[in-house]
C-alpha positions as CSV (number, residue, x, y, z in Angstrom):
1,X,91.7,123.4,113.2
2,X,90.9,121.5,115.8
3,X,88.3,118.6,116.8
4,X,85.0,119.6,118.0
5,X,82.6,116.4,117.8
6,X,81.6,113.3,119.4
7,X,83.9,110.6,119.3
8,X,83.2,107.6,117.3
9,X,83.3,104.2,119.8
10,X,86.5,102.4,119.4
11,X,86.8,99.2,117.1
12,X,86.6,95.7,118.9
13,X,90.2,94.2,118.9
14,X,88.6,91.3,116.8
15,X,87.7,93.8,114.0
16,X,90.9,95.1,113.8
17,X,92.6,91.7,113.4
18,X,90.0,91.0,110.7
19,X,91.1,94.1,109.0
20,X,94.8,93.7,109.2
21,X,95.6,89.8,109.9
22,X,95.6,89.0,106.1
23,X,98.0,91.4,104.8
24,X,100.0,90.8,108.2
25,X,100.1,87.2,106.7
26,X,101.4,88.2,103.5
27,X,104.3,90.5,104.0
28,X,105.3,88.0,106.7
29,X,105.7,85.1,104.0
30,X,108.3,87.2,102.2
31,X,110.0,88.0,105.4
32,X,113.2,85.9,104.7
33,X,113.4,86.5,101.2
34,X,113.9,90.0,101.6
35,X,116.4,90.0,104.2
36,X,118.2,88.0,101.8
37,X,118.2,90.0,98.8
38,X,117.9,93.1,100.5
39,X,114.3,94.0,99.3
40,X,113.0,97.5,100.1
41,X,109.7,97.6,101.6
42,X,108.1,100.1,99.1
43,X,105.3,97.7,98.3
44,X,104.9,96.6,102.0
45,X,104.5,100.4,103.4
46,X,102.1,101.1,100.1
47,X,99.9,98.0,101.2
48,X,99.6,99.5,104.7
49,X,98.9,102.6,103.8
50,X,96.3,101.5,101.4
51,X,94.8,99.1,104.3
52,X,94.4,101.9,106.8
53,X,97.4,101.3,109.2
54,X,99.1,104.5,109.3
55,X,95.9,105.3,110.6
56,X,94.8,102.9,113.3
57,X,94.5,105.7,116.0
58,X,93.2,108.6,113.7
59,X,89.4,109.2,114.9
60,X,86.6,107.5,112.6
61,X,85.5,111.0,111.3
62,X,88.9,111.1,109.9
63,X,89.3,108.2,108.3
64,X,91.0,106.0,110.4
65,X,89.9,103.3,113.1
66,X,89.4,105.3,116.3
67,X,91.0,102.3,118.1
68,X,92.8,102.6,121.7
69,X,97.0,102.8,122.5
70,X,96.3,99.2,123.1
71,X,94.7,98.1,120.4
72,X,96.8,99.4,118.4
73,X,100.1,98.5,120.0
74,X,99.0,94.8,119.9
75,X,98.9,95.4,116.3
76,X,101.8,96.8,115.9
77,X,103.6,93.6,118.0
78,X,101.5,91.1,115.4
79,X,103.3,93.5,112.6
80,X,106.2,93.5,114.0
81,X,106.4,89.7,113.9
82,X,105.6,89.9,110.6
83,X,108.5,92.1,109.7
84,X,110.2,93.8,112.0
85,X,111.9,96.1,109.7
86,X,108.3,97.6,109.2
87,X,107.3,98.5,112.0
88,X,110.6,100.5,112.8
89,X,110.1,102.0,109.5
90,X,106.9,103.5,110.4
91,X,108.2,104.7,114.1
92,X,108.4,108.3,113.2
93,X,104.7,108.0,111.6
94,X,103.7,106.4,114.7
95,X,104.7,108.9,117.2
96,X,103.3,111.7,114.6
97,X,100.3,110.2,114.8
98,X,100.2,110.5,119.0
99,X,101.5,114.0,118.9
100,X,98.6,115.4,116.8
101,X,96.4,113.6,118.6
102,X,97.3,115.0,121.7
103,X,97.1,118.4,119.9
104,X,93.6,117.8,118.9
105,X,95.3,118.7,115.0
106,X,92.5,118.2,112.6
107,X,93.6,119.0,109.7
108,X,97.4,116.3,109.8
109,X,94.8,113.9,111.4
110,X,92.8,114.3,108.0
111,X,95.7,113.7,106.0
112,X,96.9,110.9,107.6
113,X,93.4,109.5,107.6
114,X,93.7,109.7,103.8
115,X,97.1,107.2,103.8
116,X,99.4,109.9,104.0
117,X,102.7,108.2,105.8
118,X,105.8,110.3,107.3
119,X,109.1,109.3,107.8
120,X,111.6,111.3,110.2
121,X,115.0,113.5,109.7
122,X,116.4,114.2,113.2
123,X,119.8,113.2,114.6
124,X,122.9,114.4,112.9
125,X,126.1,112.9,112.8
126,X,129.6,114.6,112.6
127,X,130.9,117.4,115.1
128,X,127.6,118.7,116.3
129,X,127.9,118.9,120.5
130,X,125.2,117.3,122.6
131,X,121.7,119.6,122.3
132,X,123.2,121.5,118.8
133,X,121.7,121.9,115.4
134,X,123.3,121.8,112.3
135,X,120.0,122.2,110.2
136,X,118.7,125.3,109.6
137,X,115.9,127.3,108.6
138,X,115.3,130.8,107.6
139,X,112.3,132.7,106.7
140,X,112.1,133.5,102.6
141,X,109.3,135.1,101.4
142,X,106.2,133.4,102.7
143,X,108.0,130.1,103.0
144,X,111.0,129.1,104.8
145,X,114.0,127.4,103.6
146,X,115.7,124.6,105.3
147,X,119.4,123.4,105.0
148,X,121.0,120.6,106.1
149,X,122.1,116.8,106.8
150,X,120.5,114.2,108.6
151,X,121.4,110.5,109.2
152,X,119.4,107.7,111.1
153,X,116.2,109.1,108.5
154,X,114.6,105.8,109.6
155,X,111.2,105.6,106.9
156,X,111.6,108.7,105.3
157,X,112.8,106.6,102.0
158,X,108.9,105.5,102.2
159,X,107.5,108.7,103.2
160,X,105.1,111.0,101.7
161,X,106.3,113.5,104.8
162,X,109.8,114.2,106.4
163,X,109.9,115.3,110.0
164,X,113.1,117.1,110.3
165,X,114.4,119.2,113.6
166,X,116.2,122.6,112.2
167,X,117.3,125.6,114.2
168,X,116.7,129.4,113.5
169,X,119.2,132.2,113.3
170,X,118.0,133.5,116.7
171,X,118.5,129.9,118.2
172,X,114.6,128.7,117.9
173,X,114.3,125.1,117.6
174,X,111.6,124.5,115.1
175,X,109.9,121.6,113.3
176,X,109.5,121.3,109.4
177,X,107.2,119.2,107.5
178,X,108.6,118.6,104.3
179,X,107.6,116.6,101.5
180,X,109.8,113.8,100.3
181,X,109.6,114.6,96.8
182,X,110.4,118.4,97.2
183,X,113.1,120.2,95.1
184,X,116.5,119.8,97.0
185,X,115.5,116.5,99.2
186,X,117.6,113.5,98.4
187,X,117.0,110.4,100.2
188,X,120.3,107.8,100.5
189,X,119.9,104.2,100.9
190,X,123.0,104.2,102.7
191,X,122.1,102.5,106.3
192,X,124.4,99.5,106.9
193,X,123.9,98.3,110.2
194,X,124.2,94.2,110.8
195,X,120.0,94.4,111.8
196,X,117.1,95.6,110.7
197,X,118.6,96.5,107.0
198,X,115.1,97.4,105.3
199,X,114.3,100.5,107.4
200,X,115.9,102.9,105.3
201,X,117.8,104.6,108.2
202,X,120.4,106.6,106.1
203,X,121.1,109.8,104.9
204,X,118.6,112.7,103.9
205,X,120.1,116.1,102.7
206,X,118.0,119.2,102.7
207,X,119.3,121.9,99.9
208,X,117.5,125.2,100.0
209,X,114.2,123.1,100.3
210,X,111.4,125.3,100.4
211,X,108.6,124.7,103.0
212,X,105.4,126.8,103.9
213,X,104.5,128.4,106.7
214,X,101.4,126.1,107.2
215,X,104.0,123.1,107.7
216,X,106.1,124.6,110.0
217,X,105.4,123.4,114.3
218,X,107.5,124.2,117.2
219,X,108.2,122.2,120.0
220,X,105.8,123.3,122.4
221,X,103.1,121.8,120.3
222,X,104.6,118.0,120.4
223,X,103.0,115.6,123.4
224,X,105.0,115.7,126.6
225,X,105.1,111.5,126.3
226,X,106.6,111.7,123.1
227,X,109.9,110.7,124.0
228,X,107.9,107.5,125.6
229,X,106.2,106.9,122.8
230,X,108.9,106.5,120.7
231,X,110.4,103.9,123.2
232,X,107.3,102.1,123.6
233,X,107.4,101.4,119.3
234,X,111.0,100.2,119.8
235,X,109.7,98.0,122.9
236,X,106.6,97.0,121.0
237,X,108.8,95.8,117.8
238,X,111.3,94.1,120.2
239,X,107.8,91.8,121.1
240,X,107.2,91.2,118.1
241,X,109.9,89.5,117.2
242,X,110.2,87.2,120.3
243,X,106.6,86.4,118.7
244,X,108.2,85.5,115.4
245,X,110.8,83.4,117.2
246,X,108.1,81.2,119.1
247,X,106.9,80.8,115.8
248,X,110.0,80.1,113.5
249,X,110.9,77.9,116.4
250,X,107.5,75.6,117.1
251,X,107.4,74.9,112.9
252,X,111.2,73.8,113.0
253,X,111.1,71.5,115.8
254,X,108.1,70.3,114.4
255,X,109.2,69.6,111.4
256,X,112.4,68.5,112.0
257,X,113.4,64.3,112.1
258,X,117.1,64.4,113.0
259,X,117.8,64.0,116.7
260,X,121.4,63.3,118.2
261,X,121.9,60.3,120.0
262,X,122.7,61.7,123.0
263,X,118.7,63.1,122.9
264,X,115.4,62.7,125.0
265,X,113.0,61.3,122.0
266,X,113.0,59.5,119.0
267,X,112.1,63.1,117.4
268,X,113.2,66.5,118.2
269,X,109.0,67.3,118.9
270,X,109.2,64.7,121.8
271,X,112.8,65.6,123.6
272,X,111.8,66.8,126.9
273,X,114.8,69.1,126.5
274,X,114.1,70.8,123.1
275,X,109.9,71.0,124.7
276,X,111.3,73.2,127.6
277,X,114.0,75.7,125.5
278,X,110.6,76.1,123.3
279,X,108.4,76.6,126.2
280,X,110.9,79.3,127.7
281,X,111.3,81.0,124.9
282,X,107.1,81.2,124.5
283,X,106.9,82.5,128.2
284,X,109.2,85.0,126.7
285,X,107.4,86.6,124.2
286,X,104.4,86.2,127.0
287,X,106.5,88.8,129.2
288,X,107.5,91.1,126.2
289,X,103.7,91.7,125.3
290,X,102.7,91.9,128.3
291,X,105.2,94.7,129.4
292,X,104.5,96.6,125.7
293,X,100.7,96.6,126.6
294,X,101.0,97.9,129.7
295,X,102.8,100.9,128.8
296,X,100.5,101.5,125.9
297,X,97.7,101.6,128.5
298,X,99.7,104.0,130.8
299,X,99.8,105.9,127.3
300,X,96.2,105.5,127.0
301,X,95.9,107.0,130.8
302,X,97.7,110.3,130.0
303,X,96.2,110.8,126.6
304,X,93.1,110.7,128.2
305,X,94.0,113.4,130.9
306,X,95.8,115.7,128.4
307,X,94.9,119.4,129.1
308,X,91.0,120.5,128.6
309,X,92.0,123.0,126.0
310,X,93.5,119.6,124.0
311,X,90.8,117.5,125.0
312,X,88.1,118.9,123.2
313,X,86.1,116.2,121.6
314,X,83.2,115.2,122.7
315,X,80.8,118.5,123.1
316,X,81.1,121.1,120.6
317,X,82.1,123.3,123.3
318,X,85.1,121.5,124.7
319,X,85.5,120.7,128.5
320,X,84.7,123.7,130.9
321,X,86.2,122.2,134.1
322,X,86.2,124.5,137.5
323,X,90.2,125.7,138.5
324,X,90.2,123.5,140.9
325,X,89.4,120.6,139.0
326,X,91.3,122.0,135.9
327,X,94.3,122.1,138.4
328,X,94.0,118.5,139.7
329,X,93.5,117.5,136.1
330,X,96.9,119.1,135.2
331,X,98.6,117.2,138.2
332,X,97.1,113.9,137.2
333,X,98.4,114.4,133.9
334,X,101.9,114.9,134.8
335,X,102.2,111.9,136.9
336,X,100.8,110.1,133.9
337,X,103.7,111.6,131.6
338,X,106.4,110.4,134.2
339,X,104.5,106.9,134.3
340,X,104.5,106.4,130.6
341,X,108.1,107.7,130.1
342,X,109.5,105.4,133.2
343,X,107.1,102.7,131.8
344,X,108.5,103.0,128.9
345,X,112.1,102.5,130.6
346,X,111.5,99.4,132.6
347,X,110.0,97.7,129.1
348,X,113.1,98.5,127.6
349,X,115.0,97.0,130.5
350,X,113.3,94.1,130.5
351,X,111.9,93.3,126.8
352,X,115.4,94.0,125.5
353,X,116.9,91.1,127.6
354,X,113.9,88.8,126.2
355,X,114.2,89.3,122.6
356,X,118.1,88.5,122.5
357,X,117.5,85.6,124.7
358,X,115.1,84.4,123.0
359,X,116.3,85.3,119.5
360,X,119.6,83.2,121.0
361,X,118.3,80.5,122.5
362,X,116.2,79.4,119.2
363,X,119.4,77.9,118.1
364,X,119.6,75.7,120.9
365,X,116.5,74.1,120.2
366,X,117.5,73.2,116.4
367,X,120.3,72.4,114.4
368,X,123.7,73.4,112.8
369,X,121.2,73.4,109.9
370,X,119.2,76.1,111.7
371,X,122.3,78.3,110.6
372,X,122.1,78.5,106.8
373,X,122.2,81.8,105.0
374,X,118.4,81.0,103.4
375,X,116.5,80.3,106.6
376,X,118.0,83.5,107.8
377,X,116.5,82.6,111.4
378,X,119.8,85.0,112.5
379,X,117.9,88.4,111.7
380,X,115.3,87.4,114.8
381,X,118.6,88.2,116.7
382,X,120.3,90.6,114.4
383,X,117.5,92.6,114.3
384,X,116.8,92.7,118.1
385,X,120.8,93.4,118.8
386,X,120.4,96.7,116.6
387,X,116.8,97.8,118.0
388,X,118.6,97.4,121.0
389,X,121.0,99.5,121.0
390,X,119.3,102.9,119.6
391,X,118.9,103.6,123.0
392,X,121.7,102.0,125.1
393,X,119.9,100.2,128.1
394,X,122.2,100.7,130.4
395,X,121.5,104.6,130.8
396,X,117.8,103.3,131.3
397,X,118.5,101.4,134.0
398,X,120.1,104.2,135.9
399,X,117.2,106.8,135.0
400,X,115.1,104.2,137.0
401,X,117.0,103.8,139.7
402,X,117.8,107.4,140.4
403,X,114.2,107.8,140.0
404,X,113.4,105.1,142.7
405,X,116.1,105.9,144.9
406,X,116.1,109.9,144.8
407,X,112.7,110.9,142.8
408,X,114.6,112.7,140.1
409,X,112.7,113.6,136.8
410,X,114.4,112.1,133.7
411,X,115.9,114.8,130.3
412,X,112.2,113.8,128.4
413,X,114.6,114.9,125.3
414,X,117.0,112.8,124.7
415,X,120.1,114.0,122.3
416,X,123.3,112.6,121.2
417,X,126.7,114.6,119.7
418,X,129.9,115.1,121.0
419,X,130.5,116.3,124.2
């Protein structure tokens, strides 16, 4: 089913942050305490699926806020410096989300208008080459059954919905919904990275899980941007967290009475020294949001120049634009795809060095103190480090500059494995 009526106007940014801002404020009080004792965020992705978050960009007549890419990436950043570890969690959900949106797909935007949250199942670890499948799925009845093993299941351990990537007997690559508390799912808390340790990126097994045709998508029907998308989340929580170290940072130095005596002020507040590590690591997280939102407004560009036959809200009839304009249409929305996916790069390039500055250069502007376990002001780093290196910037930088130098087109799906 698709969308046939007239958009609801977008929310002001200001009623959005009224919506959100409180419960923002609450999960990031317990921010600390969780890392230390390793506390799930079952609550936390409840709470936000209660609020509405999951469905920020879901149309009004859906139930969600109708806002805009950048709306709602600035909220994800202010979640993100709330806890980090939450808005990686809800990645795969995310990108869902903009996928069927771009497919003008009624009937998941209903559901996730109604708090419905997914979580993802796609890389696998192990001797599968670069571009294979080890999942697969095979037609039963008037279901299909899906077998496999998945790692990396970033969310899913907080999921109503598992995305999972399976392959057919005949070589099909195919796209299975599956719910998280089916017969023959099991979910393993077994992610044990240094950073962001509360995103439930372990294992998920599928055995003979049944799955109906109704929940089955290929490929073909997922946004060109996606792989952007997905980048822009990881940028976007990247920001975030440079927010939370201006933050963490300001209160400490205000707080803090002992100076050396080697100092610039009778405090730590008035050393000229500590005021400009703070004020560079602010202009930091300046630059960070500042490259997230304008990706998420390249986003923004493309979604709006998707394909007529997507881009059917608005009359009850859809778009009927000429061929010619139809064709232009179709050339404008390419160059947006490449500008959001190379957006997305240059972020990465650039946010990824701020964070772990930043995230680094806190500890200049403090104490040995500023290293105790409880504080854990580490994770701000940690956290960053790990984001980080999902997608190893260094390959970025050279998609960029083959771009720039030789106008090649980037792989817009990226895949890992042996070689």
């Amino acid at each position: 089913m698709s969308i046939a009526t007239a958009p609801a106007a977008a929310p002001t940014y200001a009623e959005l942050a009224a919506k959100y801002r409180p419960l923002f404020k609450s999960i990031a009080a317990g921010a600390a305490g969780r890392e230390t004792d390793r506390g799930l965020l079952h609550e936390q992705i409840g709470e936000l699926a209660a609020a509405g978050f999951g469905a920020v960009r879901v149309p009004r007549e859906f139930g969600g806020d109708g806002a805009t890419a950048v709306q709602f990436f600035r909220l994800l950043i202010e979640l993100a410096a709330a806890e980090s570890n939450l808005a990686q969690a809800l990645r795969s959900h995310i990108a869902f989300v903009e996928g069927r949106l771009y497919a003008n797909d009624a009937g998941w935007l209903r559901r996730v208008g109604e708090g419905q949250i997914l979580g993802n199942a796609w890389t696998e670890t192990g001797p599968v080459a670069v571009g294979g499948v080890g999942t697969t799925i095979e037609p039963d009845g008037e279901n299909f059954r899906v077998n496999g093993t998945k790692y990396y299941t970033t969310g899913s351990l907080y999921a109503d919905w598992i995305q999972t990537g399976a392959r057919t007997a005949d070589g099909r690559d195919i796209i299975a919904l599956v719910r998280a508390d089916a017969p023959g799912v099991t979910i393993h808390d077994d992610w044990d990275g240094f950073g962001q340790r509360l995103t439930a990126s372990g294992t998920t097994v599928f055995d003979n899980v049944a799955v109906p045709a109704s929940d089955i998508l290929v490929e073909t029907e997922q946004a060109p941007y996606a792989t952007g998308v997905y980048q822009l989340i990881h940028v976007a929580t990247l920001a975030g967290i440079t927010q939370r170290v201006v933050r963490d940072v300001s209160e400490a130095v205000r707080e803090r009475t002992r100076v050396f005596s080697h100092g610039n002020g009778v405090r730590p507040s008035e050393d000229i020294q500590i005021q400009q590590i703070v004020g560079e690591i602010s202009a930091q997280a300046f630059a960070a949001e500042a490259a997230t939102l304008r990706v998420a407004e390249l986003l923004q560009d493309a979604f709006d120049l998707r394909p007529a036959s997507k881009a059917s809200r608005g009359t009850a009839t859809g778009n009927q634009d000429s061929s010619a304009t139809s064709g232009a249409r179709h050339l404008a929305f390419e160059e947006a795809v490449l500008q959001v996916e190379f957006g997305s790069s240059q972020a990465q390039i650039v946010v990824t060095d701020l964070a772990q500055r930043a995230s680094s250069s806190l500890f200049d502007a403090l104490g040995a103190s500023a290293t105790k376990s409880d504080l854990q002001l580490d994770r701000h780093w940690r956290n960053a480090r790990v984001i980080s290196s999902h997608n190893p910037v260094v390959y970025k930088s050279r998609v960029v500059g083959d771009w720039k130098i030789n106008s090649s087109v980037p792989e817009f799906v990226w895949r890992s494995g042996t070689a």
